[in-house]
Every structure is written in structure tokens, then in C-alpha cells.
N, C-alpha and C positions, 0 to 999 in steps of 0.2 A: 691484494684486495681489488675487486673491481669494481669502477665506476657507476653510478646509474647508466652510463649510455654507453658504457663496456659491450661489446658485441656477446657474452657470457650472459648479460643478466636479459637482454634484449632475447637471445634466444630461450633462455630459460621463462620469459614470461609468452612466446607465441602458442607454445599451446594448451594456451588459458584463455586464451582470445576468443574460441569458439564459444568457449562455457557461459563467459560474455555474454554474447547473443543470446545463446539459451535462456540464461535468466533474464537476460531484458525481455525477450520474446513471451515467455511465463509471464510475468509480470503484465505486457501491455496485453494479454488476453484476458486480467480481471475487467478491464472498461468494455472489449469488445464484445464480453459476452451480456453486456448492458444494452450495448449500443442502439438496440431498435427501441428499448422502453428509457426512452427519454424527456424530460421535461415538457412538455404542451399545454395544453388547455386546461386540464384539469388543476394543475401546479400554478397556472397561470393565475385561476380565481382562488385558491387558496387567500388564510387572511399568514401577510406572514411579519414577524418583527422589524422594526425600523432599521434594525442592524443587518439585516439580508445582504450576503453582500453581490454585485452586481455579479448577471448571469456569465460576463464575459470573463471573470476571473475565475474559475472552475477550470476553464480548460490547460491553460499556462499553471495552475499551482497541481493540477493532477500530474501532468506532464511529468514534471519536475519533478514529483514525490514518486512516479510510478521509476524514475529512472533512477531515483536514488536507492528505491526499495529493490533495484535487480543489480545495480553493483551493490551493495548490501550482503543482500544472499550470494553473488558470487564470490568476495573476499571472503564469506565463511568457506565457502564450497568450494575454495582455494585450499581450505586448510588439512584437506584429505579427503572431502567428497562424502557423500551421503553414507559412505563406510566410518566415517571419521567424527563427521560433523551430520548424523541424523537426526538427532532432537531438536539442534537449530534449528533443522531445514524442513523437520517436518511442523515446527511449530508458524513457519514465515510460511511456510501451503496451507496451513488452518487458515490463518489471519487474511493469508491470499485470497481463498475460497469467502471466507467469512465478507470479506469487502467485495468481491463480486456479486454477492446474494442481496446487498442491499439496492443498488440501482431497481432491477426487478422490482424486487418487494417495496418499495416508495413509490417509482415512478409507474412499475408498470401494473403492478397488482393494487394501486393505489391506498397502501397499508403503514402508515407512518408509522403506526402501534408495533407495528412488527418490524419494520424496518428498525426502530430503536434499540426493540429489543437486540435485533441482531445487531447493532450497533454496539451496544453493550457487552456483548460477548467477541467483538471485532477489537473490542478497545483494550479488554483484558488480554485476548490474545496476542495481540502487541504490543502490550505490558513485558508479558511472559517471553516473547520473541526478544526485543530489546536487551532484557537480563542475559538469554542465553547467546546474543548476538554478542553482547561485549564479553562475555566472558570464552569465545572463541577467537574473535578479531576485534579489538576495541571500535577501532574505526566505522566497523560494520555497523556495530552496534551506534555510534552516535548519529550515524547518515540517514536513523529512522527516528530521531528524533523529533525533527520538521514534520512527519509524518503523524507521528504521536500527537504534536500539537496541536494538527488541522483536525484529525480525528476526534479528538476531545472538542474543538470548537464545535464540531460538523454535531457530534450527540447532542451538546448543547440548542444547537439550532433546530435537528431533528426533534427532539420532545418540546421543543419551542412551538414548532411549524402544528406538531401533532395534538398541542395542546389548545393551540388558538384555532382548531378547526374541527373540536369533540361536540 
């Protein structure tokens, strides 16, 4: 039986290493393709609730969840690849897509109403992602939990923001 730091198990995970990248690479393109319609002026005079929480902590809890959400989808995509594990995988590119489309639609087409909606269908969707995340790879599955959370909060806030400003 070999050790974790066995030269066996060592090679048997290098090339997995790429696939790695890939998912993280996937993953950090939902923010960049936000990246130009971002909070300003508009956001700025909104009215928004006491609980807002400061704009500096956005960037550090994205981070975090965006890199949880690409080892996530890689320990599934471990598990025999979009031959194997496709419904996971294409449910975690819905949710993907689904959280790229809100940045835009809030910040840049200035539509809270819609942005919620698709928040709404972002939330179910990784609902759905979660379930089939753990019943692939459990781990996978818990590592978007934190995500689930901020999610839920984030809807909360969004029909908040969008409701003190109709």
C-alpha cells in the first residue's frame, strides 16, 4: 500500500494538475467577463440597507469562492471527466454562466429586477449542482457550500437593494 507521498500516488495525481488550471481558469472568467460593468456612480447613490456590507470585502470572499468552485468542479472532473461526470459538470457551467450574467445585468445594464431574477435561477442552480456534486465527490460537493451561503445572502441583499430603490 502506498503512502500519500509514495512516488506512485505523486505520479498518479501529475496529470491532473493541468485539469487544475483549467477549472480554476473557467471559473476566474465568470468575474472577468464583468469586469468593465462595475460598481460606480450609479451603485454609489443607490439607497441600500444598514447591513451592506463594506465594498472592500467583495473582492477577498469572491476570490475564495471562485477558487473553491474550480477545485470543486475539478475533484468531480477527476472522477472520469465530462464522459463520466456530465451532468455535474454541465450543471456547475449553468450556475457558472448564470453568476457571470449578473454582474452585467446589476452593475452594468443597471437592472436589479433582473439581475435577482437571475439570481434566482443562479441559486437553484446550485442547489442542483451541490446535490449532484456530492453525490459524485462528496468533498466537491461541500466546498460549494460557502458559496451557497454567500449566494443566498447576496439574493437577499439584491431584492433588498432593488426594493429600496423602485
Amino acid at each position: 500500500m502506498s503512502s500519500p507521498s509514495s512516488p506512485a500516488v505523486t505520479e498518479n495525481l501529475k496529470p491532473a494538475w493541468p485539469g487544475l488550471g483549467i477549472w480554476l481558469f473557467i471559473c476566474f472568467c465568470a468575474p472577468a467577463l464583468g469586469f468593465s460593468a462595475g460598481p460606480g456612480p450609479w451603485f454609489d447613490q443607490l439607497h441600500k440597507p444598514t447591513w451592506n456590507p463594506p465594498g472592500w470585502l467583495f473582492g477577498p470572499v469572491w476570490t475564495f469562492l471562485y477558487l473553491t468552485m474550480g477545485v470543486a468542479a475539478w475533484l468531480v472532473w477527476r472522477r472520469g471527466g465530462f464522459g463520466t461526470q456530465r451532468g455535474p459538470l454541465q450543471l456547475f457551467l449553468v450556475q457558472l454562466a448564470l453568476n457571470a450574467l449578473w454582474t452585467p445585468l446589476f452593475f452594468g445594464l443597471h437592472q436589479p429586477g433582473f439581475a435577482f431574477v437571475d439570481i434566482v435561477f443562479l441559486w437553484i442552480a446550485l442547489v442542483a449542482t451541490i446535490f449532484t456534486f456530492l453525490r459524485a465527490h462528496r468533498p466537491a460537493g461541500l466546498l460549494l457550500l460557502p458559496y451557497l451561503v454567500w449566494v443566498s445572502f447576496a439574493s437577499f441583499l439584491n431584492f433588498t437593494i432593488w426594493q429600496l430603490n423602485r
